[in-house]
PASEBA-1860 file (N, C-alpha, C; in nm, 3 decimals):
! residues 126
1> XXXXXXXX> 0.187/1.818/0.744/0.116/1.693/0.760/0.202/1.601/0.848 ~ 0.156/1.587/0.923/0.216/1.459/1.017/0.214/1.329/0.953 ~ 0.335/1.255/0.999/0.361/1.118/0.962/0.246/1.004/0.998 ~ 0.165/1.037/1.098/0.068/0.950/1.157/-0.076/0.916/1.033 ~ -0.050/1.071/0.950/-0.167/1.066/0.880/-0.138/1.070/0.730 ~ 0.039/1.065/0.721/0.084/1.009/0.585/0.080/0.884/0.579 ~ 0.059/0.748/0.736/0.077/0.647/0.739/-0.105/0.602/0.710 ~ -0.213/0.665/0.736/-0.332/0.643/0.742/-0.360/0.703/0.567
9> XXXXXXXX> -0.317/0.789/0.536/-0.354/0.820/0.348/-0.284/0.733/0.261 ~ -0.203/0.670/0.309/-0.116/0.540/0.249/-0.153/0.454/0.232 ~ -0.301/0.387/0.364/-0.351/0.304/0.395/-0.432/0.293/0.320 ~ -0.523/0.462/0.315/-0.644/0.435/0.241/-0.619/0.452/0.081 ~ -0.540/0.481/0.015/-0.533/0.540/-0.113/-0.533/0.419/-0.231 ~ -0.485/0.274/-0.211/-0.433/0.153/-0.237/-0.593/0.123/-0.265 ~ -0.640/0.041/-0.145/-0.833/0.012/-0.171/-0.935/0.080/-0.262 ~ -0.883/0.233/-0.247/-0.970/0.355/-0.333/-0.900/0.376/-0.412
17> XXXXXXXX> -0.814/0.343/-0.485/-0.716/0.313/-0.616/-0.794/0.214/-0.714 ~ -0.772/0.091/-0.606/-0.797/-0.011/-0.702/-0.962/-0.010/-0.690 ~ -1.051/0.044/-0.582/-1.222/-0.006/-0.668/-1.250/0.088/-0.773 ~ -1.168/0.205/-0.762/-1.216/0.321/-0.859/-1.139/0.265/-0.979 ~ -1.010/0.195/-1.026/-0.972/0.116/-1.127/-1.108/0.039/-1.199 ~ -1.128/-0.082/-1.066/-1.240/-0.183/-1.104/-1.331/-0.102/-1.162 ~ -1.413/-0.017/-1.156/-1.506/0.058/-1.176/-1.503/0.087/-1.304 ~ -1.400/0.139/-1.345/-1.373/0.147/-1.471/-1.352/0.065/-1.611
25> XXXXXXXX> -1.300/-0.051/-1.526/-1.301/-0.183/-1.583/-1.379/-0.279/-1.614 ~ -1.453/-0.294/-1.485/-1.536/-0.394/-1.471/-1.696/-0.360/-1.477 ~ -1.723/-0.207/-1.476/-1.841/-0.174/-1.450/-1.915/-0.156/-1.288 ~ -1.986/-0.149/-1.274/-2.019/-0.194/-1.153/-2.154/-0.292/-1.145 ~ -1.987/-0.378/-1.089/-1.989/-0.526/-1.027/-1.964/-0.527/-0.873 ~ -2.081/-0.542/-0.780/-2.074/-0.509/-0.642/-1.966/-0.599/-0.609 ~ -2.040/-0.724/-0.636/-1.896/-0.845/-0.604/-1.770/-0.795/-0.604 ~ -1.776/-0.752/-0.742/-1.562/-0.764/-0.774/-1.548/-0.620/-0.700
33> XXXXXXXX> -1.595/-0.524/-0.695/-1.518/-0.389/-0.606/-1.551/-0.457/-0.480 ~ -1.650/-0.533/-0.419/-1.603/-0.528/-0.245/-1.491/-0.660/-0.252 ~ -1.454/-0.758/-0.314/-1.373/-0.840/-0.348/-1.249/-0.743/-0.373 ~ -1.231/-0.694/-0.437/-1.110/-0.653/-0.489/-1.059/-0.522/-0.337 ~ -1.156/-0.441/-0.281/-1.148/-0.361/-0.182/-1.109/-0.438/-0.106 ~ -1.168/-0.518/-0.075/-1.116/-0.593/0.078/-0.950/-0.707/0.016 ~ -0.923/-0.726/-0.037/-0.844/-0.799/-0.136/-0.684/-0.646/-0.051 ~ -0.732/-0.607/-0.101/-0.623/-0.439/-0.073/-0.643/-0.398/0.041
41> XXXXXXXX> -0.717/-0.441/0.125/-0.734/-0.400/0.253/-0.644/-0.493/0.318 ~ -0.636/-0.591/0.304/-0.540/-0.676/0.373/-0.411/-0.646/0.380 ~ -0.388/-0.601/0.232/-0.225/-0.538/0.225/-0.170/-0.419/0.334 ~ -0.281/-0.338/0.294/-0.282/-0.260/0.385/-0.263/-0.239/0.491 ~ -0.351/-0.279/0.552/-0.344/-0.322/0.711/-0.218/-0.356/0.791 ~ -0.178/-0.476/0.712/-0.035/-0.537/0.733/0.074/-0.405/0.779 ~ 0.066/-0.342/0.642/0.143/-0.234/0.643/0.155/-0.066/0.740 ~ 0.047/-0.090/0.733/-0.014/0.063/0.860/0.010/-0.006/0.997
49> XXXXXXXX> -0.053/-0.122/1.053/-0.018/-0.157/1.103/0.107/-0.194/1.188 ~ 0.251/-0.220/1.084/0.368/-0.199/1.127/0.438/-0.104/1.111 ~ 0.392/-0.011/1.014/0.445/0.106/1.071/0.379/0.198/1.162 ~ 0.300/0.169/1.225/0.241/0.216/1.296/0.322/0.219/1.458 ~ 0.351/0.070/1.439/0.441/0.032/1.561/0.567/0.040/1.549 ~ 0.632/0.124/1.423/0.733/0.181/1.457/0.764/0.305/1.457 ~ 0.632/0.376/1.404/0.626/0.498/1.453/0.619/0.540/1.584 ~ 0.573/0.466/1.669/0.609/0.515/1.822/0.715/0.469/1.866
57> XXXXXXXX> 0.823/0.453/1.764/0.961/0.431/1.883/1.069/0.582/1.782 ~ 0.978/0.616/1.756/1.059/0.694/1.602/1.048/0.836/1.662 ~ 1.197/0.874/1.698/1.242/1.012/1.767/1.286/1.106/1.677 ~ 1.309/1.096/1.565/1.374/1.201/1.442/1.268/1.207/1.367 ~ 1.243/1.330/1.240/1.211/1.331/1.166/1.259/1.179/1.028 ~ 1.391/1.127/1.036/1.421/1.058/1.003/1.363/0.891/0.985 ~ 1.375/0.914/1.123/1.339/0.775/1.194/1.157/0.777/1.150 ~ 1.128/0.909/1.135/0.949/0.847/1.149/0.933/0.852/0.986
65> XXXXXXXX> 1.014/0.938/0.871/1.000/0.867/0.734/1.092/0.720/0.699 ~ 1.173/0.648/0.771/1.185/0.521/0.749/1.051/0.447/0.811 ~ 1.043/0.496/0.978/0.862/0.438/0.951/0.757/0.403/0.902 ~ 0.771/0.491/0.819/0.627/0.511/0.775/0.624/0.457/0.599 ~ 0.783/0.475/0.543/0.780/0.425/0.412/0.788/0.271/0.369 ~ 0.743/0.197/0.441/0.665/0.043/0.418/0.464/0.038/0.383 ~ 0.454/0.184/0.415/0.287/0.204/0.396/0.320/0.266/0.235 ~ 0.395/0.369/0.258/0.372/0.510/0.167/0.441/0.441/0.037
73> XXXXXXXX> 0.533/0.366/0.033/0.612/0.329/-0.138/0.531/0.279/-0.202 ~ 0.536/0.158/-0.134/0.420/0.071/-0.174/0.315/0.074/-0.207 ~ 0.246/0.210/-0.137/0.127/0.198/-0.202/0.100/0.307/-0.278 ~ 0.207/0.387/-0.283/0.219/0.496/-0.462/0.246/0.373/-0.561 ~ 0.318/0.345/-0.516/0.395/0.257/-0.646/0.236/0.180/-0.691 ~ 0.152/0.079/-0.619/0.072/-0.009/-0.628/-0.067/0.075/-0.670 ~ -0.078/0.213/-0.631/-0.189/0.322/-0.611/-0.203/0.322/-0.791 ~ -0.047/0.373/-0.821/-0.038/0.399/-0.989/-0.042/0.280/-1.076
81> XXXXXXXX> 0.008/0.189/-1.039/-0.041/0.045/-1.123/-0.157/0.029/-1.158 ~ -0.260/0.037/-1.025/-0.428/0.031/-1.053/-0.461/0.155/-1.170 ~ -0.411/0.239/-1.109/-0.470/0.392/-1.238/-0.442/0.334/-1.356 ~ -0.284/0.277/-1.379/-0.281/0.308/-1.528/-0.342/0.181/-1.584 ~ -0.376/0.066/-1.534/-0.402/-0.042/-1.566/-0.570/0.031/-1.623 ~ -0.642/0.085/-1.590/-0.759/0.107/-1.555/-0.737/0.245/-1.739 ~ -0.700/0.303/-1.721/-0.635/0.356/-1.862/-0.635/0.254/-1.964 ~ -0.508/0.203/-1.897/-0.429/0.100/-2.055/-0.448/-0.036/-1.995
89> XXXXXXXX> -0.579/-0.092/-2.005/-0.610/-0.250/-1.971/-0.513/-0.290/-2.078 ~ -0.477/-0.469/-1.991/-0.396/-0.536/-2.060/-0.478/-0.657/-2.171 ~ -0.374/-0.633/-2.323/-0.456/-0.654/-2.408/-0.474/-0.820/-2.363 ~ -0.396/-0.909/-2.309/-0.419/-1.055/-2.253/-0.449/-1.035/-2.118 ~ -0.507/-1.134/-2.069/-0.603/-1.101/-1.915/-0.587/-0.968/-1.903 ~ -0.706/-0.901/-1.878/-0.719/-0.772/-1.836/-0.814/-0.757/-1.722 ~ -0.751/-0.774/-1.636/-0.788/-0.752/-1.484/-0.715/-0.857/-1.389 ~ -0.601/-0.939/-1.459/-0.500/-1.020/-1.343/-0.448/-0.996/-1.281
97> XXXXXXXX> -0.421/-0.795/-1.280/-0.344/-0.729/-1.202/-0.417/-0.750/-1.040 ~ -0.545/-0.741/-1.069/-0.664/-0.730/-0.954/-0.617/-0.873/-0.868 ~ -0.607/-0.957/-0.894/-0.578/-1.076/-0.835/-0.395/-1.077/-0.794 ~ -0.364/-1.046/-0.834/-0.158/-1.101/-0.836/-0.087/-0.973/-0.786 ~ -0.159/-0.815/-0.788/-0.121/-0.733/-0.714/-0.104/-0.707/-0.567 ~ -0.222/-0.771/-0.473/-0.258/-0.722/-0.377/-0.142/-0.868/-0.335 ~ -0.067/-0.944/-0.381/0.008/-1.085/-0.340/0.162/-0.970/-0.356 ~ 0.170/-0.948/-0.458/0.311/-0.850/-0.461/0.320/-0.699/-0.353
105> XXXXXXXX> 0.214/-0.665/-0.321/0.211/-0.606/-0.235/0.221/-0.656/-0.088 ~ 0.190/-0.755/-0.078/0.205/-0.796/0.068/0.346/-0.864/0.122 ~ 0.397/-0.892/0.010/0.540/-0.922/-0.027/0.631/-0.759/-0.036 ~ 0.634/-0.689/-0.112/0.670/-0.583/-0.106/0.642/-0.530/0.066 ~ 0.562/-0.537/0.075/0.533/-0.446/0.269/0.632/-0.503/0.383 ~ 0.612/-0.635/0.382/0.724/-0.739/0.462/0.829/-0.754/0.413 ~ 0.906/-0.734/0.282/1.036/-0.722/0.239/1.070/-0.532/0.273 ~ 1.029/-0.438/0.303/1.024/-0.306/0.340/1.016/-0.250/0.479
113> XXXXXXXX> 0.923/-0.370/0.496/0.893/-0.348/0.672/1.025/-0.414/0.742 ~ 1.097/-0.563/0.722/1.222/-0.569/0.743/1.358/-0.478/0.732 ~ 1.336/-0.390/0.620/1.458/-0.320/0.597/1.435/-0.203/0.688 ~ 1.277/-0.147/0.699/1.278/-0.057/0.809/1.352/-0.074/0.896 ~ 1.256/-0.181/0.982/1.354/-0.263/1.114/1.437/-0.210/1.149 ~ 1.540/-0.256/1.074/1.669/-0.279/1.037/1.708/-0.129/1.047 ~ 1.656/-0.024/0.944/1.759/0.035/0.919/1.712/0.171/1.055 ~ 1.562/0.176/1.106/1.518/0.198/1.211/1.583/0.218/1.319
121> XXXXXX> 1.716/0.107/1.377/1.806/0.096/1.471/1.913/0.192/1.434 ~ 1.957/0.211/1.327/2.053/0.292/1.293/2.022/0.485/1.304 ~ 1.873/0.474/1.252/1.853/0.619/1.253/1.801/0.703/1.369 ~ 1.743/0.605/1.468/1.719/0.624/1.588/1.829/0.681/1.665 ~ 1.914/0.559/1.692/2.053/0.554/1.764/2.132/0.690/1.763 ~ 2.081/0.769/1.668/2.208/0.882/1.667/2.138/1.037/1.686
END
């Protein structure tokens, strides 16, 4: 599997995480899954997006998994939050994750996408 299309299943897995969560949760509520989809789409984006653009400067196998892991952590890590939340709703607000996740994620992508950067110059260079 190429990195181009670990950076695009990264993208999509986060949105189709969390409406298939909602679904479970909420029933189906057209509102809250295209709300909550597009809610995760933003994160997303952000994220594919810049690694996207540093996948074309990315000459190693190295260099293109520091690329690409500002899409891919983040959104296992955020992919499994929605699952298990959707399992084991929380017994106080149960569905705040839906709102305050897709904010820690976009935070998480830009605190990741910097360290790429960063560490991008180093793995290239050699």
């Amino acid at each position: 599997m190429t990195y181009g299309k670990l950076n695009l299943l990264g993208m999509i897995a986060v949105p189709v995480a969390a409406a298939v969560s909602a679904l479970i949760v909420f029933g189906f509520d057209t509102d809250a899954l295209a709300y909550i989809f597009a809610m995760n789409c933003i994160a997303v984006l952000i994220a594919g997006l810049f690694s996207g653009l540093m996948l074309r400067k990315a000459n190693t196998p190295l260099a293109c998994f520091v690329a690409v892991s500002p899409t891919l952590l983040p959104s296992v890590l955020v992919s499994l939050i929605y699952l298990w939340r959707a399992v084991s709703p929380a017994a106080i607000a149960p569905g705040a994750e839906y709102i305050a996740l897709p904010q820690y994620h976009i935070l998480a992508v830009l605190l990741l996408g910097v360290l790429a950067f960063i560490l991008g110059f180093f793995v290239r260079s050699r």
